[in-house]
N, C-alpha and C positions, 0 to 999 in steps of 0.2 A: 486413437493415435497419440504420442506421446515424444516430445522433443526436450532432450536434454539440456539443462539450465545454459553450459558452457558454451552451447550454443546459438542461446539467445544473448544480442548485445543490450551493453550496459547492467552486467552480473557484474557484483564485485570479488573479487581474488578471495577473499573472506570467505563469503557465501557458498562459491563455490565447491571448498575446501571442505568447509562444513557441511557440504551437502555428500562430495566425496572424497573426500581425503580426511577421516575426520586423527587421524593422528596429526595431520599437521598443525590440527589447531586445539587438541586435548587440554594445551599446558593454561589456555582461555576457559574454555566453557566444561571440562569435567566431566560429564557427563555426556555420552553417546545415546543418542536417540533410538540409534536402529540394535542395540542392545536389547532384547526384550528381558532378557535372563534377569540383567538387574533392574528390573522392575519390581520386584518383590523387598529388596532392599531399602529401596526409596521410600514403599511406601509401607514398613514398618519403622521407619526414622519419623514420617509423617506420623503416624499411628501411637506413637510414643513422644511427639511433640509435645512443652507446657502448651496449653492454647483456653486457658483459662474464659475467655474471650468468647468463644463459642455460642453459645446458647445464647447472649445478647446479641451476637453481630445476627442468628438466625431469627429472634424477634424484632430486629431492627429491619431487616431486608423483609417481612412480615409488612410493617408501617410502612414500609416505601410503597409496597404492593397497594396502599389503601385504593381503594377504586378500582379497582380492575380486577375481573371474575375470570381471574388466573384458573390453568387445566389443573386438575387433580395430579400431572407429574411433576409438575411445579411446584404445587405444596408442598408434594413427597419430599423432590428436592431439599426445599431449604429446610425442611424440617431436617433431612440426613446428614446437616452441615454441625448439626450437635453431636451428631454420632464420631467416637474418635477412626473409625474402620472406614470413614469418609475421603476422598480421595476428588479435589476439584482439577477439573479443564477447563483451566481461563484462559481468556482472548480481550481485547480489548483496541477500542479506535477512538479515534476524535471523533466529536459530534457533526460531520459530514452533513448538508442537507441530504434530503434524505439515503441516506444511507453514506451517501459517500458515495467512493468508488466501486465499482463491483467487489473486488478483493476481501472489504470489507465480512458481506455475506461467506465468501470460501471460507473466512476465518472461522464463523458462527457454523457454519455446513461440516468444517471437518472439528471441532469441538466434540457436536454435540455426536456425531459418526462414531469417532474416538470414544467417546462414553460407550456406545454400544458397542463395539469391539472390545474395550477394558471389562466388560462386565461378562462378556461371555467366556474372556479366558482366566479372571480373577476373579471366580464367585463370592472370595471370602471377603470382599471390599464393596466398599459402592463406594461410586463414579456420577460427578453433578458437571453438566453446562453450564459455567456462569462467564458473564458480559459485565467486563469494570467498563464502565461510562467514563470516558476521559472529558470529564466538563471543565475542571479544573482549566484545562490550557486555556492559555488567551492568543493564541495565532489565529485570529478572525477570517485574513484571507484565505485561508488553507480550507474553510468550510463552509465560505458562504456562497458556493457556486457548486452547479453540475455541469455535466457536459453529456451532449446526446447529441445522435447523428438528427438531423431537423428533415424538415419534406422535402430539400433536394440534395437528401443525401451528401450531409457535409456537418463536420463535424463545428459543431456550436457550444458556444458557452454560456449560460444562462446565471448572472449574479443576482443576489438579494444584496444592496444598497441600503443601508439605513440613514445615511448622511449622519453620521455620528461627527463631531467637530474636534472632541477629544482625544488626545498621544493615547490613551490605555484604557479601553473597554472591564478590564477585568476578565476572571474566569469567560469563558463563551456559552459555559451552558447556562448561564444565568442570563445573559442577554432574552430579552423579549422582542418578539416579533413586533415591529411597528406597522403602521398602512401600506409602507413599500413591498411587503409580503405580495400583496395582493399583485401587483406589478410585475414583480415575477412571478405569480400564477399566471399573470396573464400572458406573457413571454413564452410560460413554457405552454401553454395550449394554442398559444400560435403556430408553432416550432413545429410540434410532435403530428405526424400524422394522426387525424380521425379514422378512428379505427371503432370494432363491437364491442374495444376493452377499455376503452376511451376516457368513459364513464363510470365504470366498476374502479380504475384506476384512480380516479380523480377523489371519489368516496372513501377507497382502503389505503389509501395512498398519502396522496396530496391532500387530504381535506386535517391529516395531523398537522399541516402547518398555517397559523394563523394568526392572525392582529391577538396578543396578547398572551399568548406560550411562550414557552422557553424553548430556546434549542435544545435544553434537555431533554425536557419534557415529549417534546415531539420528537425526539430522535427514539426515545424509551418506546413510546405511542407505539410508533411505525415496527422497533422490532416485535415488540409483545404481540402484535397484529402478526404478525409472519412467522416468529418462533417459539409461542409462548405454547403451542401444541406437544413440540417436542422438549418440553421438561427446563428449557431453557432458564438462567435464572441474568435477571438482569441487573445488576449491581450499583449503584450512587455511593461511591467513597465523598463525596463533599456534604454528606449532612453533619450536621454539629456533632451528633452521638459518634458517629464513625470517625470524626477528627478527635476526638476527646480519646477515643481507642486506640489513635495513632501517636498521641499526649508522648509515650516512653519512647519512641522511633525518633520524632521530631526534635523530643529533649537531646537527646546522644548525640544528633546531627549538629545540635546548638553549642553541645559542651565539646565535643571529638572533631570538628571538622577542621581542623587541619592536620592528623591523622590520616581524616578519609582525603582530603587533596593528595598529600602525599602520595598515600595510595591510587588514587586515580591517575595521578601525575606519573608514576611508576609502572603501570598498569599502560597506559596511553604510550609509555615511550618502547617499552616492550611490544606493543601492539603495530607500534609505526615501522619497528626494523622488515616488517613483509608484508604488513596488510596499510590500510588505512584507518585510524580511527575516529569512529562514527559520531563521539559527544566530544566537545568541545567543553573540555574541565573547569568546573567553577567551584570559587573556594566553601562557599556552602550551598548545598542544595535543597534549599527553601525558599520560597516563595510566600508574601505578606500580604493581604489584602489590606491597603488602604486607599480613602479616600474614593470608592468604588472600581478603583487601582487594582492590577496584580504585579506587587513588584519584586526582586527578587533579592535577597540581603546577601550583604558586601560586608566582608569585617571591615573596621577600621579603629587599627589598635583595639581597646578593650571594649570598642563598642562595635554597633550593627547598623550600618546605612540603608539607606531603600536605593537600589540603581536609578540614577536617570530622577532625582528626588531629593531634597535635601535635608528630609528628614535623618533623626539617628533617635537610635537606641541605648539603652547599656545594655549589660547581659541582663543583669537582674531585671530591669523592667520587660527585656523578650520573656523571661521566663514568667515572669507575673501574667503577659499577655497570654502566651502558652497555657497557663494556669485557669484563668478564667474564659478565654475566648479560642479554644483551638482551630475553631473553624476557620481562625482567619487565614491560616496557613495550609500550603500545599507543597508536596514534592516536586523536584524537578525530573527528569528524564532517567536520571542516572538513579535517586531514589525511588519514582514511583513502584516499580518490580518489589523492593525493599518492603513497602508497604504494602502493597499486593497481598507478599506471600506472608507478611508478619499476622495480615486476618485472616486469609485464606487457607486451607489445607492445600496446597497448590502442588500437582506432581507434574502439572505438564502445562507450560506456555506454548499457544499457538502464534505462531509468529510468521511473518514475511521476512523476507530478504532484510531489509533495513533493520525491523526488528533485530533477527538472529544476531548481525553485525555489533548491533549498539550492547545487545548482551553481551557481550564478548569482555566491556569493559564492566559491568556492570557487576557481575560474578563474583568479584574477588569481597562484594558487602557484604555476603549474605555470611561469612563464615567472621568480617565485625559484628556482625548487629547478631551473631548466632540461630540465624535463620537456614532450614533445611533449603539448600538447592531444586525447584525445580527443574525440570528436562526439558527444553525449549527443541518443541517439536514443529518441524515446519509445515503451514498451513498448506492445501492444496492448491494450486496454481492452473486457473483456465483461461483459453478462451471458444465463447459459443460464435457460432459459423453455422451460420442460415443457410438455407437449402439455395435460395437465388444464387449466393456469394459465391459458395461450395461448386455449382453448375458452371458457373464465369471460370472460376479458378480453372475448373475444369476444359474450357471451351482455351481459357491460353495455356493453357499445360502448367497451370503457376502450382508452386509447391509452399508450403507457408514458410521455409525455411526462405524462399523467393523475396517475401515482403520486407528483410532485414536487409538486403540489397538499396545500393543507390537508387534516389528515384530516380535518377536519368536512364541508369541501365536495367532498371525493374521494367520503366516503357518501353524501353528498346526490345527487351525480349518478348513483348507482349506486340509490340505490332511488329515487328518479323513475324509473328505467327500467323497473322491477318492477313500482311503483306504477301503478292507474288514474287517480290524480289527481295532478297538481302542484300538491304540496301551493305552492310561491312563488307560481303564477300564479292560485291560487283565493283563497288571501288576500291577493295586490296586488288583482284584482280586485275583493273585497268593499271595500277600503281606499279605493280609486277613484270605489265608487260612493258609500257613508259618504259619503265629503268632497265628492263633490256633491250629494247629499242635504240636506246638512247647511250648502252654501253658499248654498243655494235660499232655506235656513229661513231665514239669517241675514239674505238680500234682504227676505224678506218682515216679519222681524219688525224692521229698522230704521224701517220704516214707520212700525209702532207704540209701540216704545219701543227705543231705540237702547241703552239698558242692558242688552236682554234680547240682546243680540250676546257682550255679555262672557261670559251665561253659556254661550252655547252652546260658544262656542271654549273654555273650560274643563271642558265636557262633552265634546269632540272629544278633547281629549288623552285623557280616561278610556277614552271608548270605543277609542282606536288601542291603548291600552295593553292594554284586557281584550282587545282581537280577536289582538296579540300573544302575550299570552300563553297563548292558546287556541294560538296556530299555534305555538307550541313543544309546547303538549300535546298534538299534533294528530300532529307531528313524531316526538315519544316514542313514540307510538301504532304512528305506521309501524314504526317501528325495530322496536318490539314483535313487531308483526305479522311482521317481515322481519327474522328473526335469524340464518333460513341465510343471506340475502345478508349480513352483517355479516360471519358466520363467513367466507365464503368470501369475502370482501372483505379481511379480514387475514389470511386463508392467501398472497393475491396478493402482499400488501406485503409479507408475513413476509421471501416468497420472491424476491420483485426489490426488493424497497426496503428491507430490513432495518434498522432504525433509524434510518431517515430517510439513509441512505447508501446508494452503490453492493453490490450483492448483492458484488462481486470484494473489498469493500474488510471483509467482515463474514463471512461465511459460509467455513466451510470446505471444502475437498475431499471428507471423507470421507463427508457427504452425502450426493452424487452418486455417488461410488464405492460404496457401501453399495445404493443404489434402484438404479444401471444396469450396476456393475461397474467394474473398474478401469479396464477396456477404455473406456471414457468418455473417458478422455483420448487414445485416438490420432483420435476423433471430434471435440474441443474442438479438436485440434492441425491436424487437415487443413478446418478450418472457420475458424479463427482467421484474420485478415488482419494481416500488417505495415506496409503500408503505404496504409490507408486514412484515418489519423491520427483516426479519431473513434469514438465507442462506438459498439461492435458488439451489436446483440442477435442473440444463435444459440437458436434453435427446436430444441431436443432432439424 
C-alpha cells in the first residue's frame, strides 16, 4: 500500500513539487531524478572529472577500516573508488544514538538497492554505497535520545545526559561516552519489553555503546554490524588526511565568501517568492575548532571572529591555520554537499524531504567551486504496521489516512463503531425535531401575542444549549464506557503516528529489533521500494 506525500500533513510545497511537479522547481535543482535517459550524461561528466584525489581518499577509507573484518564487497568497493568508471550513492545522517530514527536505515536501504538497480541497467560503470558520517555537527540534543513505544504502549523518550556544564561540546562525534551511558542502558531495558530477541539485541546492538567510545565510533560499530554485508562503505570526512584534502574547498570559501553570501542571498530570495527556504544564510560557511569548541567564523572587516567568542583572526593567520592544521575546520550545511561531492564521484544523493528542500539552495556551488552536480534522489519513505495494530485498525474500520485526523474526531469515529448509538445522529435528530416543535409553537402563538415569539426563541437557545451539553455528557459517558477502545486507539497512533509525525521520522530501530529480531531488517530491506516515490506501508 502506497499514500501519496500531498497527502500526508506537514510536506512542504517544495518537497512536494519536487516529488511532482518537477518543472516547477527545475530553475533550483537541475537535474530530474526520474529522468533516467540522462543518466549516462552525468556519469560521463563524473567519469571525466579532475579527481586527482582518488587513490588516497581509497587508502585513507582503507585506515579507517583498521579493525574491522569488513565483507569482501566492501573491499571491492573502495578499492573501485580509484577507478574513474566509478559512480558513488551517498547518504548521510547525524550520529543518532543508535541509529537515529528509523529514516535513517530507508536512507542506507535505498542506497545500497540503488547500487543494484544502477548496475544491472549500466554495466559499463560501477556503482558503491557509501555513508558520510556527519560527526562534524555539534547539535547534541538532536542525537542524544531515542524514542520507542515502552510496555505500556506509549510512546517514551529515553536521553543519554552527560552533565556537560559547558556552552559548546564541539564536533558530537568526538564526544565520549561517560558513566551516564550506563543509565540509559539501564532505562532503555526497563522500557522495552522482554522479549527472545532481548538479549541478541543488547549484544549486536546496544553493547556498541559504552563508558568510553565515541559517538562516532559507535555509531560506525552499529552500522558496519547491520550493512557491512552489503558492500556498504562507511565514510569519516573529519580525520586530519580528509581535511587536508578538503585544504583547496575550505581556502575558496575563506577567499570567495562574499561571492558565495551573495549568491546564497540571491539564491534564498528567489527561493522565498513560492517555497520556503530551508538554510538560513551565513556569511561564511566554516566552522573552527577551538578550545574544544565548534565555532563558526564571522567576517569582521579584514579579519575572522569566532561566534559567541571573542577571539579574532586575520586572513593570513586562518590561512597559516588552514595550512598547518585543516582538521580544525569543518563545513557548514550549505557547504557540506560541496565537500562531499569534491572527494566523492557522487551521481546520486539520497535524501529526505528536509534534505531535497535545503538542496534547493545549495545547487547553485557546485558550478562556483566547479564541481559536477549530483542527482538528489529521494530516499524511500515507510512505515511498518504489525499484525496486532493492522487487526485494531481493522476491527474500527480505521484507514491510515484516518490517523492524520484530529484526535478528537479520530476517537469519535472509532467509538461510533463500538457504540450501539450515534451518539451525532441522536442528538442532531432530537435538535431537528426541538426546532420544529418549537417553530409550530411560535406559528401558533403569534396569533395570540406576537411578544410571546421573543420568548420562545430565547427559550430555544437555552434548550440547544442544555441538550448540548447533555451530548458532551453523554460523549464522556461513551468514552467512559469504552476505555479499552481509547487504550487501543493510542497504542495505534503511539505506533504509526507518533507525535503527530511519520512513525520513520520518530521511533527508533531498536523497537522492532527488540519484539522481531535484528533479522527485521533484511525483511524491511527486501520489502522496501526505491522507486515507487510515495510512502510505503509494510505489514510486518
Amino acid at each position: 500500500m502506497f499514500i501519496k506525500y500531498e497527502n500526508i500533513p506537514g510536506q512542504n510545497k517544495l518537497f512536494i513539487d519536487y516529488m511532482n511537479n518537477f518543472t516547477k522547481v527545475q530553475q533550483f535543482y537541475k537535474k530530474d531524478f526520474r529522468k533516467t535517459y540522462n543518466y549516462i550524461k552525468l556519469f560521463e561528466e563524473l567519469k571525466n572529472a579532475h579527481r586527482p584525489h582518488s587513490s588516497e581518499l581509497s587508502e585513507e577509507i582503507f585506515k579507517q577500516y583498521k579493525g574491522f573484518r569488513y565483507s569482501k564487497q566492501t573491499e571491492i568497493n573502495i578499492n573501485l573508488l580509484k577507478n574513474k568508471n566509478t559512480i558513488a550513492v551517498v547518504t548521510g545522517q547525524q550520529l543518532g544514538l543508535f541509529g537515529g530514527p528509523l529514516y535513517t536505515f530507508y536512507k542506507i536501504i535505498t542506497a545500497i538497492k540503488l547500487v543494484v538497480d544502477l548496475k544491472s541497467k549500466f554495466e559499463d560503470y560501477n556503482f558503491v554505497p557509501v555513508f558520510w558520517l556527519e560527526g562534524d555537527d555539534h547539535d547534541f540534543e538532536e542525537v542524544n535520545y531515542v524514542q520507542i513505544i515502552d510496555n505500556e504502549n506509549k510512546l517514551k523518550k529515553v536521553s543519554y545526559n552527560d552533565n556537560f556544564l559547558g556552552s559548546n561540546r564541539g564536533s558530537v562525534g568526538n564526544i565520549k561516552f561517560n558513566l551516564s551511558i550506563n543509565d540509559m542502558l539501564d532505562e532503555l531495558d526497563e522500557s522495552l519489553r522482554k522479549t527472545d530477541f532481548s538479549d541478541i539485541v543488547a549484544d549486536h546492538l546496544i553493547s556498541f555503546y559504552k563508558e568510553g567510545k565515541t559517538f562516532k565510533e559507535s555509531f560506525k560499530q552499529l552500522l558496519y554490524n547491520l550493512f557491512d554485508e552489503n558492500g556498504l562503505i562507511i565514510f569519516d570526512p573529519s580525520t586530519p588526511p580528509v581535511k587536508k584534502l578538503l585544504s583547496p574547498i575550505f581556502m575558496k570559501e575563506l577567499d570567495d565568501y562574499r561571492e558565495h553570501a551573495l549568491l546564497a542571498v540571491e539564491t534564498s530570495a528567489n527561493l522565498e517568492e513560492n517555497y520556503h527556504a530551508q538554510i538560513k544564510v551565513k556569511l561564511v560557511n566554516l566552522f573552527l575548532n577551538e578550545d574544544d569548541g565548534r565555532y563558526l567564523l564571522e567576517p569582521d572587516e579584514e579579519n575572522f571572529k569566532l561566534k559567541n567568542k571573542r577571539k579574532k583572526y586575520t586572513k593570513d593567520e586562518m590561512f597559516n591555520i588552514l595550512k598547518k592544521q585543516p582538521e580544525r575546520f569543518s563545513p557548514n550545511v550549505q557547504l557540506r554537499p560541496i565537500c562531499q561531492d569534491y572527494l566523492l564521484p557522487t551521481g546520486f544523493y539520497i535524501g529526505g524531504p528536509g534534505e531535497i528542500s535545503y538542496f534547493a539552495q545549495v545547487i547553485p556551488f557546485y558550478e562556483v567551486f566547479n564541481i559536477t552536480q549530483p542527482i538528489i534522489y529521494p530516499r524511500s519513505s515507510a512505515t511498518l504496521v504489525e499484525k496486532n495494530i493492522h487487526d485494531l485498525m481493522k476491527k474500527y474500520n480505521l484507514s491510515f489516512s484516518d490517523l492524520f485526523e484530529d484526535e478528537k474526531e479520530l476517537l469519535k469515529k472509532a467509538l461510533n463503531k463500538t457504540s450501539t448509538i450515534d451518539t451525532d445522529e441522536l442528538f442532531d435528530i432530537t435538535k431537528d425535531r426541538l426546532n420544529n416543535v418549537l417553530d409550530e409553537l411560535k406559528n401558533d402563538l403569534a396569533k395570540i401575542d406576537k411578544n410571546l415569539v421573543d420568548v420562545v426563541i430565547k427559550n430555544n437557545e437555552r434548550i440547544i444549549q442544555t441538550i448540548d451539553q447533555l451530548k458532551g455528557k453523554t460523549e464522556k459517558a461513551v468514552q467512559v464506557k469504552n476505555e479499552s477502545t481509547i487504550r487501543q486507539l493510542s497504542k495505534i497512533t503511539n505506533l504509526l503516528f507518533p507525535n503527530n509525525n511519520l512513525q520513520e521520522r520518530e521511533l527508533n530501530f531498536l523497537y522492532f529489533a527488540n519484539k522481531y529480531g535484528v533479522g527485521i531488517l533484511k525483511f524491511i530491506f527486501s520489502e522496501l521500494h526505491i522507486n515507487k516515490f510515495e510512502h510505503q506501508i509494510i505489514e510486518l
